[in-house]
NUBAGU-339592 format. One line per 4 residues: number of its first residue (from 0); their letters; for each residue x, y, z of C-alpha. Coordinates in steps of 0.5 Angstrom, whole numbers. Each point is the difference from the previous one (the first is absolute). Layout:
NUM) A) X:Y:Z; ... $
This chain:
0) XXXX) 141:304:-56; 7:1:-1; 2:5:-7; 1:-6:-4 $
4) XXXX) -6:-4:-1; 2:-6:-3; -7:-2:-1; -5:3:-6 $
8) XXXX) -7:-3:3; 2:4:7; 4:6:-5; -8:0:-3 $
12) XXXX) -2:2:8; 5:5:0; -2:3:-6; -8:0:2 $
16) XXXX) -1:4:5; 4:6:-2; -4:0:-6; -6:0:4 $
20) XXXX) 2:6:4; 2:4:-6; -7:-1:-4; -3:3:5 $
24) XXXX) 3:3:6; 4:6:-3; -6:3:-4; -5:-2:4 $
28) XXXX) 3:4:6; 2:5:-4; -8:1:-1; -1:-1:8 $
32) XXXX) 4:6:1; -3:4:-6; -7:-3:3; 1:3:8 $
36) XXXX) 2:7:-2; -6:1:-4; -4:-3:6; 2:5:5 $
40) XXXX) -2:5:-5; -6:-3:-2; -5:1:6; 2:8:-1 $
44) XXXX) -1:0:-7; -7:-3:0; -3:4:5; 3:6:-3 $
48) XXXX) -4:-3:-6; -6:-2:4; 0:8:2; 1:2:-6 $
52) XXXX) -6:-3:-4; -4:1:7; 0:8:-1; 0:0:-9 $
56) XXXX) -5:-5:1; 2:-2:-8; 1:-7:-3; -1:-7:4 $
60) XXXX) 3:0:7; 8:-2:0; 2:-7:1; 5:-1:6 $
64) XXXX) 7:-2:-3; 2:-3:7; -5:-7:0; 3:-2:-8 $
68) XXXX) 7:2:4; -1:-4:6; -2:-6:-4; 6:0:-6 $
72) XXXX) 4:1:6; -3:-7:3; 0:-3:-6; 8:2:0 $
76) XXXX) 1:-2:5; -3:-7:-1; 5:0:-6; 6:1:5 $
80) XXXX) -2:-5:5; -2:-6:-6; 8:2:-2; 2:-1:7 $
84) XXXX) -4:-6:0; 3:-3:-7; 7:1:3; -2:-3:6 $
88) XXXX) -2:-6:-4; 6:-1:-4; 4:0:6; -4:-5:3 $
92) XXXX) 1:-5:-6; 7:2:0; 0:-3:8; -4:-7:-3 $
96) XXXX) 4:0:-6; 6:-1:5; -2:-3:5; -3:-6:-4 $
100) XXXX) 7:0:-5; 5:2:5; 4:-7:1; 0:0:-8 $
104) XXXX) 3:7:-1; 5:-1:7; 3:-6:-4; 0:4:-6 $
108) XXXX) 4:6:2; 4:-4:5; 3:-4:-6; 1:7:-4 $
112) XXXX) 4:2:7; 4:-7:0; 2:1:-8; 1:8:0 $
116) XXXX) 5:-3:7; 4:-5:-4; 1:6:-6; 3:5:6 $
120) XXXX) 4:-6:2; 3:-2:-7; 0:8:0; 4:0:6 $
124) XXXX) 5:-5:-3; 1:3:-6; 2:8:2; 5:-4:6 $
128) XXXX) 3:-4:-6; -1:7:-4; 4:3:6; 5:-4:0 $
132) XXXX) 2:1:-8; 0:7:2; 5:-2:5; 4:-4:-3 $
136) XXXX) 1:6:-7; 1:4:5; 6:-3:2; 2:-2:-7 $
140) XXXX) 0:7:-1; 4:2:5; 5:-5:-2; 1:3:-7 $
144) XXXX) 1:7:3; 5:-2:5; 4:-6:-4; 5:-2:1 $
148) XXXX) 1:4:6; -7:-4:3; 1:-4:6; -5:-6:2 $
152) XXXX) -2:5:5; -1:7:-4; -6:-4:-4; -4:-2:7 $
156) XXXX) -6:3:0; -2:2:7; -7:-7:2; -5:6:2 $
160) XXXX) -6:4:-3; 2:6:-3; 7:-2:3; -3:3:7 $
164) XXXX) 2:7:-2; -4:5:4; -2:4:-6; -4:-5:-3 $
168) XXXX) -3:-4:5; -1:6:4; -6:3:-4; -5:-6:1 $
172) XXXX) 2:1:7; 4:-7:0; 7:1:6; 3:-6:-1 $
176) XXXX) 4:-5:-4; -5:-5:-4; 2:-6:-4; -3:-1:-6 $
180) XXXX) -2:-7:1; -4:2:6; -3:5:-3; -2:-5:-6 $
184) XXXX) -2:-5:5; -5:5:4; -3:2:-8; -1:-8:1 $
188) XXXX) -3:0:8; -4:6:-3; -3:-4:-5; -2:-6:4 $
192) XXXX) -3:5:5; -4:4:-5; -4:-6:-2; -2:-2:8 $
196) XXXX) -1:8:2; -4:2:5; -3:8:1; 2:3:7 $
200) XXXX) -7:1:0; -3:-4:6; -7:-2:-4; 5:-3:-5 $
204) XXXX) 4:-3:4; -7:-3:5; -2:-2:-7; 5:-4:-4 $
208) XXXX) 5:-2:7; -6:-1:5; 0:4:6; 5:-3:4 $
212) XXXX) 5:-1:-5; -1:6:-2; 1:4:6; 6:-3:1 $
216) XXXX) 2:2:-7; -2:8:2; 4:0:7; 5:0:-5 $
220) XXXX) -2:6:-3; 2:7:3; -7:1:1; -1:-7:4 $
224) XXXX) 8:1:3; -3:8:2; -7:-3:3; 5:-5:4 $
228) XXXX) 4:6:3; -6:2:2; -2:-5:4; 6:-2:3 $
232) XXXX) 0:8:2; -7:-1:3; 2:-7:3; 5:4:4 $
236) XXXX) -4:6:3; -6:-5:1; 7:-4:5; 2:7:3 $
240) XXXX) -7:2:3; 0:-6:2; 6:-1:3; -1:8:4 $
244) XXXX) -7:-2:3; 4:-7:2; 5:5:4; -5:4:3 $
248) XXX) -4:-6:3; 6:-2:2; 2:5:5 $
């Protein structure tokens, strides 16, 4: 899911299953490793033990320490498997609670999308209107410092972002002049395309625009505008060849 969850019931799946790994996972194989080392010794250790009691012939003969290894060995793994299973489990829920809700939670987070587009658009409105203020202060500015020697002209501030300097523009790599009602109005295009984006990803596209849909759509990408030039190319030699044996027939 997205990093914002908008919703508790699938924020309560999310929550679940790091729960689930934690409460057994780390602890648990922390004693495998511990439970593996003490295996690989344990074979020699009690042979060893079983010589020893075989030349003192005192006390009851030694127990072998592998089998009760072996078996709590098992047994932890049982445990890890039950927590990936537990795991698996809360995916799976997860995947049914959406697929059973999805139009329901689709309408719900399209709407929170319409809404948050008309505050970035009454945000957009605002800064333009801002910046307009900021222009005309300016230049209400310059004409008390020039006054009364101020033409109409002295007050005109030049109609482009950052006044198309150089020292400006440059460092967010922008070469060209850009007026500032382009540039609200592209905030404003920006907005209504967010609410309708699509991923680049092929599945996304395949998904939400259908399949011919959205092949159009990624020829248009440079991924799709690169697998096009590489079909021409080959189209091209496939001609070549044909054309050379088509001369060598003929002669």
């Amino acid at each position: 899911m997205p990093p914002r969850n908008r919703w508790p019931e699938l924020a309560r799946f999310d929550e679940r299953a790091p729960r689930v790994r934690r409460a057994g996972r780390a602890a648990r194989r922390g004693e495998l490793r511990k439970l593996d080392e003490e295996l690989h010794l344990a074979e020699t250790r009690d042979a060893e033990a079983h010589a020893q009691w075989l030349l003192e012939q005192r006390g009851e003969k030694p127990e072998p320490r592998k089998p009760k290894l072996q078996e709590e060995g098992e047994r932890l793994l049982r445990e890890i498997a039950a927590v990936h299973a537990a795991t698996a489990k809360v995916l799976r829920d997860k995947e049914s609670f959406v697929q059973v809700h999805r139009d329901r939670l689709v309408r719900d987070v399209d709407k929170a999308a319409a809404d948050a587009k008309e505050r970035c658009e009454r945000a957009i409105a605002e800064a333009e209107q801002a910046r307009q203020a900021v222009v005309e202060l300016r230049s209400t500015s310059i004409c008390a410092q020039l006054f009364p020697e101020a033409r109409e002209s002295d007050l005109v501030l030049r109609d482009s972002i950052a006044g198309g300097e150089r020292k400006w523009l440059a460092p967010l790599g922008v070469t060209q002049e850009v007026k500032p009602a382009n540039t609200f109005n592209l905030l404003r295009e920006d907005a209504a395309w967010l609410v309708e984006a699509i991923p680049d990803s092929q599945t996304a596209r395949d998904k939400l625009l259908g399949p011919k849909e959205a092949k159009a759509v990624w020829e248009q990408t440079e991924e799709g505008q690169a697998w096009k030039q590489e079909q021409a190319r080959q189209k091209r030699e496939r001609i070549a060849r044909v054309s050379r044996w088509g001369t060598r027939w003929g002669d």
